[in-house]
C-alpha positions in Angstrom: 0.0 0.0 0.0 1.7 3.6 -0.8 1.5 5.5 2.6 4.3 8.4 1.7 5.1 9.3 5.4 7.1 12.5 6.3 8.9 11.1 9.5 10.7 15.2 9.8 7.1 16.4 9.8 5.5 17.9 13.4 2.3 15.7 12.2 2.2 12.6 14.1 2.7 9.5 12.1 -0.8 7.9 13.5 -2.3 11.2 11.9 -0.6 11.0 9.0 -2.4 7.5 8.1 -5.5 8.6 9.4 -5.6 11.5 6.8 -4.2 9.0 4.0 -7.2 6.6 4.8 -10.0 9.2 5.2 -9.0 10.7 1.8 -9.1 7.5 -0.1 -12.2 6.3 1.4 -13.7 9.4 0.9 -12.6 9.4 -2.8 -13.9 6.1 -3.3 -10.1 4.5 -3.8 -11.4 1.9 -1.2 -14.8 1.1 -1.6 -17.4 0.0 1.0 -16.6 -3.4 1.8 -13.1 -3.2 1.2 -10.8 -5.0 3.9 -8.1 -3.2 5.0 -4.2 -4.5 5.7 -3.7 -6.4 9.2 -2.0 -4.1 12.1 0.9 -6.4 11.1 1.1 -5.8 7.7 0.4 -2.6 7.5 3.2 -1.9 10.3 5.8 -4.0 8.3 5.2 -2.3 5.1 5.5 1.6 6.7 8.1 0.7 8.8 5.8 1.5 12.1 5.1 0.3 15.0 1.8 -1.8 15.4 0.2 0.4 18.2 0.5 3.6 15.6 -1.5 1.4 13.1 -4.1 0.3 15.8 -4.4 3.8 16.9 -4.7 5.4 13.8 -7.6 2.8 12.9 -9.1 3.0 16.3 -9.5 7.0 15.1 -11.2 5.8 11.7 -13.5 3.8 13.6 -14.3 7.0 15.6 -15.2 8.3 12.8 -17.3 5.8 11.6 -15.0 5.4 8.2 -14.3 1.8 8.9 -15.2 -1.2 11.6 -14.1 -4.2 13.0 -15.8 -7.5 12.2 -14.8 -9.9 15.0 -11.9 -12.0 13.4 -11.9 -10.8 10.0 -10.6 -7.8 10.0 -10.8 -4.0 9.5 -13.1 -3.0 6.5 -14.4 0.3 5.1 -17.9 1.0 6.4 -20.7 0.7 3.8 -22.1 3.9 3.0 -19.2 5.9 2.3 -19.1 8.3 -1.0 -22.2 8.5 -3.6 -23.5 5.7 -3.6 -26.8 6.0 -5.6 -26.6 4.4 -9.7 -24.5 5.8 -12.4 -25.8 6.0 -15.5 -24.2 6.7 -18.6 -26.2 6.9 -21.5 -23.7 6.0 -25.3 -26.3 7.0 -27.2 -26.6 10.5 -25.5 -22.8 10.6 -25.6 -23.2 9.7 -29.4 -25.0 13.1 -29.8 -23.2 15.3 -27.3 -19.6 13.7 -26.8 -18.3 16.3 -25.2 -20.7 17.2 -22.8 -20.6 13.6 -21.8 -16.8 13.9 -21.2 -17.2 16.4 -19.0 -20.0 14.3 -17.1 -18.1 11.2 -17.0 -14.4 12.1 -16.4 -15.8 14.2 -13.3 -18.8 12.3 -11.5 -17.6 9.0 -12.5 -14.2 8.7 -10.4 -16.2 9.1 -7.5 -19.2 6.8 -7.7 -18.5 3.4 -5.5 -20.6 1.5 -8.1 -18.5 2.0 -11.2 -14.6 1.9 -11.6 -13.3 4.6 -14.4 -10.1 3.8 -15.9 -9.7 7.3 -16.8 -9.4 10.0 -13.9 -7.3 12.5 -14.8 -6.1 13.5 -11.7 -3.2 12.8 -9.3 -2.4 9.7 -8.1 -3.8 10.3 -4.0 -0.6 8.8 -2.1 1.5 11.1 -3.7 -0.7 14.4 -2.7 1.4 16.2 0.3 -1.7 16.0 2.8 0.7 16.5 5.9 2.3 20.0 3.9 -0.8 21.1 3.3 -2.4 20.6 6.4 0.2 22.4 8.1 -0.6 25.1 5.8 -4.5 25.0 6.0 -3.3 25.5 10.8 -2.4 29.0 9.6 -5.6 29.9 8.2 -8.1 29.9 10.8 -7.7 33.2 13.5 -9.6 35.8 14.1 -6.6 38.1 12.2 -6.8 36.7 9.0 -8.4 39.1 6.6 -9.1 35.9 4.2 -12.2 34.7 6.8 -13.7 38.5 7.2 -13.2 40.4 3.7 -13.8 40.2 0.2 -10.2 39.9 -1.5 -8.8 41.3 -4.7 -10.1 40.3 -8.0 -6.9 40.0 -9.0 -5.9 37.6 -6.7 -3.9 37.5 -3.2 -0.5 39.3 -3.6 1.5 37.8 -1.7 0.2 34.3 -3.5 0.8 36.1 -6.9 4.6 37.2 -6.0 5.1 33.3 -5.0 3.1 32.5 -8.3 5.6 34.6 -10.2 7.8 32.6 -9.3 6.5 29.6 -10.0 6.6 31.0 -14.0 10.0 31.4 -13.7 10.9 27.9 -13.3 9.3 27.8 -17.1 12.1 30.0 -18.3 9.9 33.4 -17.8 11.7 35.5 -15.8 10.3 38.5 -16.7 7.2 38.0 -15.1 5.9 39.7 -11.8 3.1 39.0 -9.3 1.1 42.3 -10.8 1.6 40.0 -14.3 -0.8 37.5 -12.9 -4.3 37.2 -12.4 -5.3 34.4 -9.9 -8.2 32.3 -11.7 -10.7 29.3 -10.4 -8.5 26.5 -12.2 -7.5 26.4 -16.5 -11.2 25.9 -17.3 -11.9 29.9 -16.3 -8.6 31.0 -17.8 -9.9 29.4 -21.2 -13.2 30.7 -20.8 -12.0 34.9 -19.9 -9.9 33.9 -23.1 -12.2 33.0 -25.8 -15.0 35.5 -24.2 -12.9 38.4 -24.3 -10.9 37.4 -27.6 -13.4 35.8 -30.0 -16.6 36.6 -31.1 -20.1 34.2 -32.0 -19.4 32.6 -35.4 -15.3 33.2 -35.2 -13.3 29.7 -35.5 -11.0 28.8 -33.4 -7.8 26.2 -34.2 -7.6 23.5 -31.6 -5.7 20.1 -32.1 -7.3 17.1 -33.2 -7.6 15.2 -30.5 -7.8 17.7 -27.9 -9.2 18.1 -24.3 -12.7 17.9 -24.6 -13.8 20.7 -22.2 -12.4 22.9 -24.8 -14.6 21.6 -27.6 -17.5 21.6 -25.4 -16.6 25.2 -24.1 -16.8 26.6 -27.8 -19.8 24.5 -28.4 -21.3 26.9 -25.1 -19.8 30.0 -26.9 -20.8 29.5 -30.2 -17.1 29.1 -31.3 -16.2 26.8 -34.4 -13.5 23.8 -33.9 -11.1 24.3 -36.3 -9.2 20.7 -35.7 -5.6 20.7 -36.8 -4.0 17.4 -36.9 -1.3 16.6 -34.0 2.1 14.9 -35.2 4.6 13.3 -32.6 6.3 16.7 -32.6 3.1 18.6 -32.4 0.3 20.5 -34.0 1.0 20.4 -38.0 1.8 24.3 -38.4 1.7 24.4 -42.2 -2.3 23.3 -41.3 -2.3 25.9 -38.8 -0.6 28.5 -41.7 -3.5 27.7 -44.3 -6.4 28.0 -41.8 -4.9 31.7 -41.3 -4.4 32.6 -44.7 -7.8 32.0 -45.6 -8.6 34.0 -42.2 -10.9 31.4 -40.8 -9.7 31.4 -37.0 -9.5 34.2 -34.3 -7.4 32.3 -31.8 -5.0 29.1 -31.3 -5.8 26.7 -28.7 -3.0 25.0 -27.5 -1.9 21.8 -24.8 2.4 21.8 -25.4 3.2 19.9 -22.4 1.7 16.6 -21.6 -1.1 17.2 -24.6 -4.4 16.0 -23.7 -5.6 13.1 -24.7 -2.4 11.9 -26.2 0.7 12.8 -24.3 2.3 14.6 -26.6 5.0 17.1 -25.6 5.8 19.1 -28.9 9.2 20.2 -29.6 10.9 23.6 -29.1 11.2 24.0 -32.8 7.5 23.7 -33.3 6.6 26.0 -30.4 9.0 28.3 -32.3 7.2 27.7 -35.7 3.7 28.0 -33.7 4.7 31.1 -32.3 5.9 32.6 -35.9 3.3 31.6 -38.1 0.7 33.3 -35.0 2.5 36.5 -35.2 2.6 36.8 -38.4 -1.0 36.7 -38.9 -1.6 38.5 -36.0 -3.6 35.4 -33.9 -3.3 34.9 -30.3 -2.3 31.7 -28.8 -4.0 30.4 -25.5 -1.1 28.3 -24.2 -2.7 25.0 -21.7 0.6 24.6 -19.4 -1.2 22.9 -16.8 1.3 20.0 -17.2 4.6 22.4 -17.6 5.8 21.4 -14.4 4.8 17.9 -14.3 6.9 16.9 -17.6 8.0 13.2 -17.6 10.7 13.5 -19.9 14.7 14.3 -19.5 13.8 18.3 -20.6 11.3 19.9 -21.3 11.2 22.6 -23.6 10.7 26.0 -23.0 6.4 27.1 -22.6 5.1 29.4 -25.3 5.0 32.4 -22.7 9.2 31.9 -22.2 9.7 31.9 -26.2 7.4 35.0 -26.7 10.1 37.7 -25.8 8.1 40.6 -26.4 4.9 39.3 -24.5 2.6 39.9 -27.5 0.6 37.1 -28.2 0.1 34.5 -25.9 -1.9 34.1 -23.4 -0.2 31.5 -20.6 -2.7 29.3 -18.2 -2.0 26.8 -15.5 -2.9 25.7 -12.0 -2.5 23.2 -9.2 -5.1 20.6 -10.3 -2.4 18.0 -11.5 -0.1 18.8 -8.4 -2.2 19.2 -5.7 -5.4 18.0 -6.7 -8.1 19.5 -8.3 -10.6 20.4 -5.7 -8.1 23.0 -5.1 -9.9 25.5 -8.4 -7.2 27.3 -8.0 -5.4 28.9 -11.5 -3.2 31.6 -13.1 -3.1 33.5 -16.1 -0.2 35.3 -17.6 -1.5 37.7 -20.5 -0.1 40.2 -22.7 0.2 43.4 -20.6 -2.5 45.2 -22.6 -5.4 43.2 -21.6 -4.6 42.2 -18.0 -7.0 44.8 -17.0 -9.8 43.6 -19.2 -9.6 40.3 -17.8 -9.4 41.6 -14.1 -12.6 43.1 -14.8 -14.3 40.3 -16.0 -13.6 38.1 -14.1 -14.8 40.5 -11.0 -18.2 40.7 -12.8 -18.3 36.5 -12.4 -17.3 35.7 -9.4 -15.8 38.9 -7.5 -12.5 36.9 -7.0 -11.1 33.2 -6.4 -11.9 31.3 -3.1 -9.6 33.7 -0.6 -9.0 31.1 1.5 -7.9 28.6 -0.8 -5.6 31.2 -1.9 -4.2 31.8 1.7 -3.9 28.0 1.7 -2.2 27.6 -1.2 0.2 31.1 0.0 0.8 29.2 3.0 2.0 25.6 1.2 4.3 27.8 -0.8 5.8 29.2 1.9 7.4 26.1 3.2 9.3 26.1 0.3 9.0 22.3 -0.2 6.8 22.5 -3.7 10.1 21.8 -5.9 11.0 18.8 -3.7 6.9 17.3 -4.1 7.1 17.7 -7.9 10.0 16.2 -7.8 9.4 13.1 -6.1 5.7 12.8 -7.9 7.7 13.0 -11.4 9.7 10.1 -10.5 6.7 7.7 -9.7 4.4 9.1 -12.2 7.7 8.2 -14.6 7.2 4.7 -13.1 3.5 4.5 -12.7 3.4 5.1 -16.2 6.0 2.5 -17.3 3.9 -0.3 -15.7 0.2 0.8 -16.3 1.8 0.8 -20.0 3.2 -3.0 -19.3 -0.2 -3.7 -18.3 -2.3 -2.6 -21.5 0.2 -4.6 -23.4 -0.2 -7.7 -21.9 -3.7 -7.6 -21.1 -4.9 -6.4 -24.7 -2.1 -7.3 -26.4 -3.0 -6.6 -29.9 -6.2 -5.5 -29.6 -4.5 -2.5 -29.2 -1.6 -0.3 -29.2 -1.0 1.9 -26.3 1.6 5.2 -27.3 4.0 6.3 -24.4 3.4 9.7 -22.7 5.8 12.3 -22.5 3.2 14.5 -19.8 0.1 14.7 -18.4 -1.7 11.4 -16.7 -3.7 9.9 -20.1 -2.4 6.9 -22.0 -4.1 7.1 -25.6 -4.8 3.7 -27.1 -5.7 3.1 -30.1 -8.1 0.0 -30.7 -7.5 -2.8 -33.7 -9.5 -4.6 -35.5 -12.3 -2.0 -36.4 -13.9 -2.4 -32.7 -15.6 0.8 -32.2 -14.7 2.6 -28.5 -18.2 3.5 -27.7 -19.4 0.0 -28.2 -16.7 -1.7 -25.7 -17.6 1.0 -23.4 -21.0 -0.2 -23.7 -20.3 -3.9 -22.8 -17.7 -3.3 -20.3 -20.4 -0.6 -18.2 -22.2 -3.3 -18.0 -19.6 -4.8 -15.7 -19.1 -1.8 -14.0 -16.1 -0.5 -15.7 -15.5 2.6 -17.7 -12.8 4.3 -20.2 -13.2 7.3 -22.1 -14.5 6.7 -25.9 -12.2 8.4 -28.4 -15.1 10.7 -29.8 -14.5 12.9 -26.7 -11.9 14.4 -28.0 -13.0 14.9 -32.0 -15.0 17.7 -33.3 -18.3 16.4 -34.2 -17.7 16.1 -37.9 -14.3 14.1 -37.1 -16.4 11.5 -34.3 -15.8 8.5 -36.5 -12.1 9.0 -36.6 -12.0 9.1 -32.5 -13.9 6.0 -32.1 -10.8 4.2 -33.1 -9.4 5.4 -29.5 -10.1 5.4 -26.1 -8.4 7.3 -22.9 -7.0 5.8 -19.6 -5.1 7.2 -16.7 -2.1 5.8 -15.4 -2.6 7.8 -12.0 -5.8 6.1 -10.5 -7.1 3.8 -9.8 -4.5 1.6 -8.3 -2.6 -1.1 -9.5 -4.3 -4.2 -8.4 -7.7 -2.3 -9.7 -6.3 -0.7 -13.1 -5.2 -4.4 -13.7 -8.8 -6.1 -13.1 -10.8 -2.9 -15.0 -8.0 -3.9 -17.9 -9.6 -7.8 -17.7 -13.4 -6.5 -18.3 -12.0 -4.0 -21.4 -10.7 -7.2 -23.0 -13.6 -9.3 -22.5 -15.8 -6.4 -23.8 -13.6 -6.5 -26.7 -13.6 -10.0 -27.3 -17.5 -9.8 -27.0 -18.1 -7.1 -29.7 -15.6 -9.0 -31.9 -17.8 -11.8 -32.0 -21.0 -9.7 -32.5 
């Protein structure tokens, strides 16, 4: 079982499991039902002694997360997380894919009656609960401002001059905290963006495949997809160049690091091409560098905002989602200097400002100076995590499909064989109680056909043992609509 514990940390090591446990339970990791690891075990394998194990269950138990049943064991209570039926409708998803992305990949994970394959978000052991509960101690007295006043619409500024910093590990150095406007998470970056730049009816170039709460958030706009087709180096620019020529797109939507669905991480010479081709037709580019500082590979190349010297055209999101979780809603926005003060004021008009205490926690977390060290360690496993979920696909479809290696993000792209459309295995393997992510998700509607050859998984949740069975009931659904 992966219990990270920080043995230098004030938190006692009993109430360090006891917040590992209540977060997994409560994220529906370990299901009603589920037995936990013996005292013993458990002990052996965190290098602990016994009575912190009994204590820290003896605490669960008080909080009526889990109970003992005579002789058997320690099991989580029945009861805990949503419990009521999922349903996912294909045929619904057949007409709206990308609405039902946005249903599925977010309600899904946490329903005890279904396991998703594809999550999306950080694997739970690796979260640093006992940094950030330290931080979350400074928050509550009467003297903090964050429990008693409305905050700045631009964000917290002394979370926006730690934030700067932040940027600079991307190669911007350039950037200060009066740069940044503090958003709720990527998704409300991309929104101010394609509200503020675009108008109803203007077309917009995205990558085909792309994330598909962008394609549903131009379908809510009344933006057109203009798909441009991705290449192992990255989105194919002389596409890109012809869409502009014939003036057909306002903006560029762009994932660089860790693309999503597929993984992709383009090169520096295609940011560099991206970023010429844009200014010479005079588009903006809205950079998606939520992954930029979880990149798997050796070195990863410089973000759009670091290669745009003069700060012209591109408009730089990202956020704490994929480090730190992302029930945090917590993102930033670099844009060009000339229309910070138009987004400020829009965003005000939605939603005043972000969460202020959420943005005192975060302040606080950053303060202890230990984020490098956590995204170090959490590239490292995801490096591994990824190696073996990959293992996995492999041998358990072997070639009923071809999985391609991720160079960011948390998705593993496969790509099916044998003509087996996605949306019909997902069909059969619901029906057992597991799901994946249909390729069509991630395709403009007029390009659905072509994503049904695909499907998305996570290599970050669930676990192992889990990822491993839901991979069993994929290949028996393919086996069964083989044989249709």
């Amino acid at each position: 079982m992966n219990i990270f514990l920080d043995r230098t940390s004030p938190v006692a090591l009993r109430d360090q499991i006891v917040a590992y446990f209540e977060t997994q339970i409560s994220l529906g990791v370990f299901p009603g039902g589920m037995r936990l690891p013996s005292v013993r075990t458990l002990a052996s394998q965190i290098r602990v002694n016994p009575s912190t194990v009994r204590e820290a269950y003896a605490e669960l138990a008080c909080h009526d997360m889990v109970e003992g049943q005579g002789g058997r064991g320690t099991f989580v209570r029945m009861g805990h997380g949503p419990a009521a039926p999922l349903a996912i409708d294909l045929d619904v998803a057949r007409e709206d894919p990308h609405r039902s992305i946005v249903y599925t990949t977010m309600v899904a994970p946490g329903r005890t009656d279904i396991m998703s394959l594809d999550q999306q978000v950080p694997a739970p052991h690796l979260l640093p609960f006992v940094d950030l509960d330290l931080a979350t101690r400074h928050i509550w007295n009467p003297n903090n401002q964050a429990l008693h006043h409305f905050g700045d619409p631009q964000g917290l500024f002394a979370l926006r001059e730690r934030l700067a910093r932040l940027v600079a590990w991307r190669g911007v150095t350039r950037v200060r905290a009066d740069d940044l406007l503090v958003t709720s998470g990527v998704v409300q970056g991309l929104f101010l963006c394609l509200s503020l730049l675009c108008r109803k009816g203007d077309g917009v170039i995205v990558e085909s495949p792309t994330w598909g709460v962008a394609l549903s958030m131009l379908d809510h706009l009344g933006l057109v997809a203009r798909p441009v087709p991705l290449t192992p180096e990255g989105m194919d620019i002389d596409e890109v160049d012809r869409i502009l020529k014939r003036r057909r797109a306002r903006a560029i939507v762009t994932v660089p690091c860790g693309h999503n669905p597929t993984g992709v991480s383009s090169s520096v010479e295609q940011r560099t091409a991206l970023l010429d081709v844009a200014r010479r037709h005079g588009v903006p580019i809205i950079e998606d560098d939520i992954y930029g500082l979880l990149g798997l590979s050796e070195e990863e190349a410089p973000s759009l905002l670091a290669l745009d010297d003069e700060r012209a055209i591109v408009f730089s999101l990202t956020g704490v989602s994929k480090s730190l979780g992302p029930a945090f809603r917590l993102g930033w926005m670099v844009p060009p200097p000339r229309f910070l003060d138009r987004f400020i004021a829009t965003k005000q008009n939605l939603d005043l400002h972000t969460n202020h205490i959420v943005q005192y926690i975060l302040e606080r977390y950053l303060a202890l100076d230990r984020f490098d060290a956590h995204l170090r360690r959490t590239r490292g496993a995801y490096k591994e995590m990824r190696d073996a979920r990959i293992g996995a696909v492999r041998d358990v479809l072997g070639d009923r499909a071809e999985v391609y290696e991720p160079a960011g993000g948390f998705a593993l792209w496969v790509r099916l064989n044998g003509g087996m459309p996605a949306r019909e295995i997902v069909s059969r393997s619901l029906r057992d109680g597991v799901y994946a992510t249909p390729g069509a998700c991630f395709f403009p509607v007029d390009k659905e056909e072509e994503g049904d050859r695909f499907l998305r998984l996570s290599f970050t949740l669930p676990e192992e043992d889990r990822f491993l069975s839901g991979l069993r009931v994929l290949a028996k659904a393919m086996r069964s609509a083989a044989a249709a």
